[in-house]
C-alpha positions in Angstrom: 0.0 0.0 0.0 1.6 3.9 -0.9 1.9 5.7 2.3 -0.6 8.2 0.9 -3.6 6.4 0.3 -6.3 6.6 3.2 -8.8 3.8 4.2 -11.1 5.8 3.1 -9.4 5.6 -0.7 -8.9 2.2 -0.4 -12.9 1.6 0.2 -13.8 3.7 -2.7 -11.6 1.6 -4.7 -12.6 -1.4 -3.7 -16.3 -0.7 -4.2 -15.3 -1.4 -7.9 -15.7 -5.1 -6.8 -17.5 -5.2 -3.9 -20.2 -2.9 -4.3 -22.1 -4.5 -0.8 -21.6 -3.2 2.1 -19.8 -6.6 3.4 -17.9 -8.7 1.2 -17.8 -11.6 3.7 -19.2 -12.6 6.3 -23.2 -11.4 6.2 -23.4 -11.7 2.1 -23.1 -15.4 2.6 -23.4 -16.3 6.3 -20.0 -18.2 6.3 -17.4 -17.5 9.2 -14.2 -16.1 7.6 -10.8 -15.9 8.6 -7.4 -14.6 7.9 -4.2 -14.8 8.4 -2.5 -11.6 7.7 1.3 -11.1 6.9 2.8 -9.4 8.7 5.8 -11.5 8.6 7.0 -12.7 12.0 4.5 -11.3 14.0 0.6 -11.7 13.9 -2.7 -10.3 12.8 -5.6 -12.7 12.3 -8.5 -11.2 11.1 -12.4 -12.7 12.1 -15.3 -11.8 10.1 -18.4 -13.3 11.6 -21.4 -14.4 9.4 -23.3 -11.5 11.3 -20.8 -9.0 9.5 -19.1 -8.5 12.7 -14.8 -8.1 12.6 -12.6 -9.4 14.7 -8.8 -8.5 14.6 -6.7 -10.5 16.7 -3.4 -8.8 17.1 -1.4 -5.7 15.1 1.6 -6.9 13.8 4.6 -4.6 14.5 5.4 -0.7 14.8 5.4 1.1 11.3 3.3 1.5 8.5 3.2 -2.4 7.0 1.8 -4.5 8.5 -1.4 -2.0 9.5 -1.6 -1.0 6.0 -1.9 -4.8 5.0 -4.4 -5.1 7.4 -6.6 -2.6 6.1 -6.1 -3.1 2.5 -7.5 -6.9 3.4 -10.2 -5.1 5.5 -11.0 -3.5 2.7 -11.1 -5.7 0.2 -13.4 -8.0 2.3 -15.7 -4.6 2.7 -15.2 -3.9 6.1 -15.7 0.0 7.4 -14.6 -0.9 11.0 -12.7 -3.1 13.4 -15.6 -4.0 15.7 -13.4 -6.2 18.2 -9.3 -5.7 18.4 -7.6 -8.0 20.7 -4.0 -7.9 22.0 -2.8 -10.8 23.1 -0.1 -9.5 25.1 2.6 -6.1 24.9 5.1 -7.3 23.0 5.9 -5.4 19.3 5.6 -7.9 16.6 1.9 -8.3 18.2 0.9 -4.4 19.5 3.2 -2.6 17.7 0.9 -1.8 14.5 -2.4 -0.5 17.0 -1.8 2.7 17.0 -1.7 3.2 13.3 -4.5 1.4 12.6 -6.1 3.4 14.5 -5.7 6.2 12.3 -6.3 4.2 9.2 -9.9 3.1 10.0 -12.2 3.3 13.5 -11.5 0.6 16.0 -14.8 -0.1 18.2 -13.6 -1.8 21.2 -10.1 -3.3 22.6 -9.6 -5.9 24.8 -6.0 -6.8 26.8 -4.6 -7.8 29.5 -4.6 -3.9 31.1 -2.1 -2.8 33.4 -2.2 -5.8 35.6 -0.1 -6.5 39.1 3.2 -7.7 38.4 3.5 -6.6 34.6 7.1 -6.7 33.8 6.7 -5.9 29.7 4.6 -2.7 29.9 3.1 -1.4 25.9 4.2 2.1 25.2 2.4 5.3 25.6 1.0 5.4 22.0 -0.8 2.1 22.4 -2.0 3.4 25.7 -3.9 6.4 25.1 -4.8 5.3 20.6 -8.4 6.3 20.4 -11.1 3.5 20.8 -14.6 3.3 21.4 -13.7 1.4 24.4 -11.1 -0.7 26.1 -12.2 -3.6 27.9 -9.6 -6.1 30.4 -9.9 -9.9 29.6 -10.0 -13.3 31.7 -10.0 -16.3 32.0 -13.8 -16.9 31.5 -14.7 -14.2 29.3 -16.8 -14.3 26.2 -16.4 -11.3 23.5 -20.2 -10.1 23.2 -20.8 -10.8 19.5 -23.7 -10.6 17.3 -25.4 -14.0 17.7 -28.6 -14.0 15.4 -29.8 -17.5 15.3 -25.8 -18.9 15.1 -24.1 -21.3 17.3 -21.1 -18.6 17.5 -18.8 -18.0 20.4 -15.0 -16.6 21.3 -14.0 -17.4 24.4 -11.2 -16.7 26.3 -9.5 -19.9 27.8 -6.5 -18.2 29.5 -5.1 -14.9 30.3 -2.5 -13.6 32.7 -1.4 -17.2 33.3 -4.6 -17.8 35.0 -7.1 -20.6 32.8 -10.6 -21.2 32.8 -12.0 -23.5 36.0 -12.1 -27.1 35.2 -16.0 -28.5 34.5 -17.5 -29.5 37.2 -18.4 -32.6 35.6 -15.9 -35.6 36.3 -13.7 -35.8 33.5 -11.2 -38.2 32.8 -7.4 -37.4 33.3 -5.6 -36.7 30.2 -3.5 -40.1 29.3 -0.7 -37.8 27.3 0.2 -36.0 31.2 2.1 -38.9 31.5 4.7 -37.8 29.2 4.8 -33.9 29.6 7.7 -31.9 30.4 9.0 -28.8 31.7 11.0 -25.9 30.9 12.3 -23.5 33.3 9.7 -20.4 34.2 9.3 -18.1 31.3 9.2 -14.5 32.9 8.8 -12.3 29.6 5.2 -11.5 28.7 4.4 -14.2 26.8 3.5 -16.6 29.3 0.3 -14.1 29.8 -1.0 -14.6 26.7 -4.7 -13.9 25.9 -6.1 -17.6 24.5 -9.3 -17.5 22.2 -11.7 -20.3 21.6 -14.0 -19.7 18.7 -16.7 -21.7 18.1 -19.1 -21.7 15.1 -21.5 -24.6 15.4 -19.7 -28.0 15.9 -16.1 -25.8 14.6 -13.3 -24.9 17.0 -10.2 -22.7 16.4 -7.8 -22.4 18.7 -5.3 -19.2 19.2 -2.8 -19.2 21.4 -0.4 -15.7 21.0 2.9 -16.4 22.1 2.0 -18.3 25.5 4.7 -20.7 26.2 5.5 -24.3 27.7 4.7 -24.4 30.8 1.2 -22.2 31.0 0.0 -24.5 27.8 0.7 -27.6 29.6 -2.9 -26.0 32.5 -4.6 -26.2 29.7 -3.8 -30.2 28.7 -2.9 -31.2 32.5 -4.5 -32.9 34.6 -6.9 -32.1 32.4 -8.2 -31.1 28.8 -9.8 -28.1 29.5 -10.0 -27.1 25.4 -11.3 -30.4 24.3 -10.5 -31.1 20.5 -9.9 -28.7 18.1 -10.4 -28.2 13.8 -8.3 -25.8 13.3 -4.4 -24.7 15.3 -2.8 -21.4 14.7 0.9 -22.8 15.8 1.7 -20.6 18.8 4.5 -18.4 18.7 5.0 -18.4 15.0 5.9 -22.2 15.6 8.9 -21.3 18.1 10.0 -24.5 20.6 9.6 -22.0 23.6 6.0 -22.7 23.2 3.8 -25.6 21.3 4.5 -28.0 24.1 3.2 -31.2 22.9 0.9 -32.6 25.3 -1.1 -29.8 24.7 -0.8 -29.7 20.4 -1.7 -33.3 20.6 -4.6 -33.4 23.2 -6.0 -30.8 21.2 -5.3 -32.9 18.0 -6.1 -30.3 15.3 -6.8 -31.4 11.9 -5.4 -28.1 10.2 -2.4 -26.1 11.6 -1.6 -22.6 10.4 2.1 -20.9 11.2 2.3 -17.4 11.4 6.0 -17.3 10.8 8.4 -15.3 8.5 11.4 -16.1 6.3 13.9 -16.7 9.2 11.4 -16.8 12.3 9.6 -20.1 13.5 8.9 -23.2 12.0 11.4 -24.5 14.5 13.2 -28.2 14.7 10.5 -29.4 17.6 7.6 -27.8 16.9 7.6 -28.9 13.1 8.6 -32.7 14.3 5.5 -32.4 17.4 3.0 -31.3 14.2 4.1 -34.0 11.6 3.5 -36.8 14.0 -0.4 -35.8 15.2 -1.9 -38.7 13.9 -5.2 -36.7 13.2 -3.3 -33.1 11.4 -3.9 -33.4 7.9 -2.6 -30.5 6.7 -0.2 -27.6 7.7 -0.1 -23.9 6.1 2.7 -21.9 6.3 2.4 -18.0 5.5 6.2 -18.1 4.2 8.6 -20.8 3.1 11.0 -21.4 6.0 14.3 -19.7 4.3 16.8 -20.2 7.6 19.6 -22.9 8.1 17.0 -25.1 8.4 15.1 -24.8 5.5 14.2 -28.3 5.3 11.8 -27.5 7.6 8.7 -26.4 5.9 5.6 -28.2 4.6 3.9 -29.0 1.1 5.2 -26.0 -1.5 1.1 -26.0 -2.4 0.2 -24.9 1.3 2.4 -22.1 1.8 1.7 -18.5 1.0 4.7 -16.2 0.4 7.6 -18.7 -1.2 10.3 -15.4 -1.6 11.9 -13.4 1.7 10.8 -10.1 -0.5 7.1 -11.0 -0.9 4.0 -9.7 -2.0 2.4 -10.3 2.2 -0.3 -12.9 0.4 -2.4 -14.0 3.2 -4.3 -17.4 4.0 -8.0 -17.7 4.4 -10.4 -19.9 6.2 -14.1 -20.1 5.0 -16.5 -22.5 7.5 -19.7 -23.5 5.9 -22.8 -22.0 7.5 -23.9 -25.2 8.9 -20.2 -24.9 10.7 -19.5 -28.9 9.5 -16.6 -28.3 6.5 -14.7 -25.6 6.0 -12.4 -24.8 3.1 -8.6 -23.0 3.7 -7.1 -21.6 0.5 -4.0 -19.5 -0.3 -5.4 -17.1 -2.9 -2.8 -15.6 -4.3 -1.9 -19.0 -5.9 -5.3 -20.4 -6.2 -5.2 -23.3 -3.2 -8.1 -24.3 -2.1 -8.9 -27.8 -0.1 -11.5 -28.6 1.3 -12.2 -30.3 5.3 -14.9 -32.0 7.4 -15.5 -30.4 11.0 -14.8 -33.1 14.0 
């Protein structure tokens, strides 16, 4: 996007070819989401069947990676950000707020505040960027969407290291606890990453931020307090700080999605925990793994931005309104491929 042109440009452009007022989400009552490049850090963008948005995350300071994000927003027709969530203060995830906030109106945010203890505080920008509202999250929490008649929910499963209470049903304990391990106590601000659970019928995508080894084991141990899963953003850009695999494999997604970059993620342990999930049939990359170890990286057909100097192609989700298949593509290179819900 040139530095010049204004959201509001962009949306007078793109009413070219999308003359509705929603591109996604109400025009065909089908859950939508994206994974935006922002390469290395993380924006996943939510459009609801209700028309609703939900932007998960800002990618970093600067004017990229929030003027990908609106140049997706609007060619998917949306006017606002309805819901921005921050999943915790650290750049490659706050750093871009600001400036979307001057790009297009941002309704509500929701973040972990200025808790007790915070050791990684966000910067004064961040703090004081205009919104309709700001709004702390826990454990517990469900973002107020726009329901209709739909089986639709986002829930948050963890925040500030604290999880959601176990059911008060008697439930089994988890057989893979057995085989979990530790790492020593991660004190940067990832650990108190914000954890979404969205629901759409029978569908369940899981998002994790950044949240590392040893808070991701709560939710597995003693325990599955997720239950399964279709869809897995890889935490952490697929770093082995986090992805600890009695959780990835209690959750036992079917898809897997890495927000990584060239030379970030796709690490040695987290690639090998994802290849051997008996149920994962399929895992997206948003670029080609170009470090050491570039024999890390999945299928060529599944990943989204092959070259370190890229066009930022992004990688879509589409759930049927029933919620029971949904179909993840790459457009930019015309992948599409289709899968049942659990």
């Amino acid at each position: 996007m040139r530095s010049g042109l204004t959201f509001a440009a962009i949306v007078a452009l793109m009413a070219l070819v999308c003359p509705s007022p929603l591109c996604a989400g109400a025009s065909d009552k089908r859950l939508d989401v994206y994974w935006i490049d922002v390469e290395g850090g993380a924006a996943t963008l939510i459009v609801t069947p209700m028309g609703e948005s939900v932007l998960i995350d800002t990618g970093s300071h600067g004017r990229r990676d929030p003027g990908r994000i609106v140049k997706l927003a609007a060619e998917v027709g949306l006017k606002q950000i309805d819901h921005l969530i921050i999943t915790h203060y650290h750049g490659d995830h706050f750093g871009g707020a600001a400036t979307l906030a001057r790009l297009m109106p941002i309704k509500a945010v929701y973040d972990n505040g200025l808790f007790e203890g915070i050791r990684e505080k966000p910067d004064k920008e961040y703090l004081e960027f205009p919104a309709g509202r700001r709004e702390v999250v826990s454990a517990g929490d469900e973002l107020p969407l726009r329901q209709g008649d739909l089986l639709l929910s986002l829930r948050c499963l963890c925040a500030r290291q604290k999880t959601i209470a176990p059911p008060t049903t008697d439930l089994a304990a988890n057989d893979l606890c057995r085989e979990a391990l530790g790492k020593p106590i991660d004190d940067s601000d990832n650990a108190n990453s914000i954890v979404l659970l969205l629901g759409f019928g029978p569908f369940r995508f899981y998002g994790g931020g950044d949240l590392t080894w040893n808070v991701e084991k709560q939710l597995a141990c003693p325990i599955n307090l997720v239950g399964k899963i279709d869809v897995y953003q890889v935490t952490h850009h697929g770093l082995d700080m986090s992805n600890n695999p009695v959780l990835v494999k209690t959750l036992a997604p079917t898809v897997a999605v890495m927000n990584n970059s060239a030379t970030k993620g796709c690490e040695p342990y987290t690639f090998t925990t994802l290849k051997e999930i008996p149920s994962l049939q399929a895992l997206y990359q948003l670029h080609r793994n170009l470090s050491a170890e570039s024999q890390l990286n999945t299928e060529a057909a599944y990943i989204a931005n092959a070259e370190r100097k890229c066009a930022g192609n992004h990688i879509k989700l589409s759930v049927d309104p029933s919620g029971r298949n949904y179909v993840m593509s790459v457009p930019a290179t015309n992948h599409e491929r289709t899968f049942q819900t659990k």
